[in-house]
C-alpha positions, -999 to 999 in steps of 0.1 A, spaced: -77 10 284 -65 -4 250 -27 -6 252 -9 10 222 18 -14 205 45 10 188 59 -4 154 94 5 146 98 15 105 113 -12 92 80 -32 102 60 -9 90 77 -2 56 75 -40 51 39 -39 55 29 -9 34 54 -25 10 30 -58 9 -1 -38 9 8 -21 -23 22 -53 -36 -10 -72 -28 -40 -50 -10 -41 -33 23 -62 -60 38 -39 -87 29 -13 -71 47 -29 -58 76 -37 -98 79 -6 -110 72 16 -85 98 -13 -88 127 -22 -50 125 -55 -30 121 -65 -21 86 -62 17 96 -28 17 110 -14 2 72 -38 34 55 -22 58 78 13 40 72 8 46 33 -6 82 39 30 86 56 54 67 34 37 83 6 42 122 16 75 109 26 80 101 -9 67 137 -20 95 153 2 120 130 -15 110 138 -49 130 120 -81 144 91 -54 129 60 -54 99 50 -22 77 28 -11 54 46 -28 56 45 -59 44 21 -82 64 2 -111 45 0 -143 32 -34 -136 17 -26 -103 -1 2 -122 -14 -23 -149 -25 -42 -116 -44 -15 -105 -61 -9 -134 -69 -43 -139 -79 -48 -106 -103 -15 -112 -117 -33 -144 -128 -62 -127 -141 -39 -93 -167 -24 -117 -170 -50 -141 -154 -32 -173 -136 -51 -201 -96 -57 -193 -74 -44 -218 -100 -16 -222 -76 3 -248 
């Protein structure tokens, strides 16, 4: 049987931090963990977020890492960036 390694929050913070900063793979890679354990990580910190409406989280995104997103979206499925 697998053992379980238990995380403490700052770690994880850190890591869904990164993942939203550069992608969930990188930062599964990058803090040794499965690629599952940042999604649910996210899910978590994200409803966390929700129940702490108007404060700032891990979250949420800043302008630019929206821009990123879209951008990165553009290029995912090959539309033209700015597409305004």
């Amino acid at each position: 049987m697998k053992k379980s390694i238990q995380y403490d929050e700052a770690f994880k913070e850190q890591a869904v931090k990164l993942s939203y900063k550069t992608s969930i793979l990188e930062a599964a890679r990058e803090f040794g963990v499965s690629y599952g354990s940042i999604v649910r990580w996210r899910k978590k910190y994200t409803e966390k977020m929700d129940d702490n409406a108007g404060q700032t989280s891990v979250g949420q995104l800043t302008e630019e890492d929206s821009e990123n997103v879209a951008m990165g979206a553009c290029i995912l499925f090959g539309w033209l960036w700015p597409f305004w």
